[in-house]
C-alpha positions as CSV (number, residue, x, y, z in Angstrom):
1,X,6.2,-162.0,186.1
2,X,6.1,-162.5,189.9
3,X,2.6,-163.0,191.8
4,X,4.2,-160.4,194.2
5,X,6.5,-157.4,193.7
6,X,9.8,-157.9,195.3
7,X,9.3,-154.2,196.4
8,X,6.3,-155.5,198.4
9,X,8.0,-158.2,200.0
10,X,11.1,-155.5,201.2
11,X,8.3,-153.2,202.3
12,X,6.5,-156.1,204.6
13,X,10.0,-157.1,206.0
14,X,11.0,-153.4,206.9
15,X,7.4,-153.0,208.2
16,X,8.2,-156.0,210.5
17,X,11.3,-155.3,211.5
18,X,10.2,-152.0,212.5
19,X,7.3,-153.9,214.8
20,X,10.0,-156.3,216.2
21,X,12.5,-153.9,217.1
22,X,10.2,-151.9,218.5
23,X,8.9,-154.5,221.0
24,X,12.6,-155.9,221.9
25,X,14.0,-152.0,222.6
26,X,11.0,-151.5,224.9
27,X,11.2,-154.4,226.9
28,X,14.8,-154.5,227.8
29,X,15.2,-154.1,231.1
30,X,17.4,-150.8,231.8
31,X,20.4,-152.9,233.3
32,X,20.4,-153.6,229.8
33,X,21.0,-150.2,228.3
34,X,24.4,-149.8,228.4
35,X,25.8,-153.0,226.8
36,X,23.2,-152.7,224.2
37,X,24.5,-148.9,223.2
38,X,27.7,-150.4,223.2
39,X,26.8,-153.2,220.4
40,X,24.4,-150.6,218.6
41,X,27.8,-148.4,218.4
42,X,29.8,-151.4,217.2
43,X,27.1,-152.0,214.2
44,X,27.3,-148.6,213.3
45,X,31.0,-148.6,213.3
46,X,30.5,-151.6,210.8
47,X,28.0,-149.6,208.9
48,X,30.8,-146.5,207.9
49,X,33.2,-148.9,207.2
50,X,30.3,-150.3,204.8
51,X,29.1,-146.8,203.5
52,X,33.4,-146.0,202.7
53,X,33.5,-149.0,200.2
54,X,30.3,-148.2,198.8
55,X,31.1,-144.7,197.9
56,X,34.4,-145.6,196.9
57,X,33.0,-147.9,194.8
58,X,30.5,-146.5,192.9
59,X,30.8,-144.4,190.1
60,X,28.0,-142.0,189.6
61,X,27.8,-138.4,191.7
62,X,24.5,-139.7,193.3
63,X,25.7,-142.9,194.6
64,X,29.1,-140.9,196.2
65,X,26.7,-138.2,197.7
66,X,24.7,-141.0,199.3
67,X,27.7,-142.5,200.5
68,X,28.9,-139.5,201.9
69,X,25.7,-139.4,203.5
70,X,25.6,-142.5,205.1
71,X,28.9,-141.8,206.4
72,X,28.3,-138.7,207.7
73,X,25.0,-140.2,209.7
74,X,26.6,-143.3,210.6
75,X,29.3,-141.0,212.4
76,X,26.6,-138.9,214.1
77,X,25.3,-142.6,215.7
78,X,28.4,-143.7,216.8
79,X,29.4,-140.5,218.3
80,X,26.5,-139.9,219.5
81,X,26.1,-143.1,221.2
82,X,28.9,-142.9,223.1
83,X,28.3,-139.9,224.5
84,X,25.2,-141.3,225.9
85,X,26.8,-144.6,227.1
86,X,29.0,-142.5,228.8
87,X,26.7,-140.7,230.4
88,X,25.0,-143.3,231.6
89,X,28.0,-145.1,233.1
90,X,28.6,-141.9,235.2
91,X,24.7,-142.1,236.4
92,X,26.4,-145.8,238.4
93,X,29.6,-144.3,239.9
94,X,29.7,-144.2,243.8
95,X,30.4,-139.9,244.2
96,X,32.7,-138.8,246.7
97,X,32.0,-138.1,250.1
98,X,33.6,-134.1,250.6
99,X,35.2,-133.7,253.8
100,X,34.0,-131.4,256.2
101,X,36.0,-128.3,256.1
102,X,38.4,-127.8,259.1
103,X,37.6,-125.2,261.6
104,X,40.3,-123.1,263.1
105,X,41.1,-122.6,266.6
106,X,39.8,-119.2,266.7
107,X,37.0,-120.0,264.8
108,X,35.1,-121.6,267.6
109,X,34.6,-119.0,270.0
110,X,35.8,-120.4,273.1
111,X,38.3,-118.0,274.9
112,X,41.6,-119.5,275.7
């Protein structure tokens, strides 16, 4: 038998992934944002491609639900992510001056 579980030694790498994703997402600086969301939607894109073998793979009702699932949430990311990167493309567009509306002759007052 092992000295250590294998399940403890996933649980300490998730735990530290956790801890170092957490530390590189908050120190990015936010010029950063938007080519990040657009890898992060990339991964995910990776991830339903992934979840589509999986559950076409698998042979058991649980392990097609889950990859239903994992679809379904992967989709939800991707979608999602791109309507944020979107968003905050539009935040950096130069907006359009509107023209001052032309006054007619009349409209001035002056008498002729």
């Amino acid at each position: 038998m092992d000295p250590v579980s294998h399940t403890v030694i996933n649980l300490i790498i998730f735990v530290l992934a956790i801890y170092v994703g957490y530390h590189v997402v908050w120190t990015v600086t936010p010029a950063l944002h938007t080519p990040l969301m657009a890898v992060t939607n990339a991964i995910s894109a990776i991830v339903i491609v992934g979840a589509m073998l999986a559950a076409a793979l698998t042979e058991t009702t649980l392990g097609r639900t889950m990859g239903v699932l994992a679809v379904a949430l992967a989709a939800v990311n991707v979608f999602g992510g791109f309507l944020v990167t979107r968003r905050m493309l539009e935040m950096f567009r130069k907006k359009e001056r509107k023209a001052a509306p032309a006054k007619a002759d009349g409209a001035r007052g002056d008498a002729a």
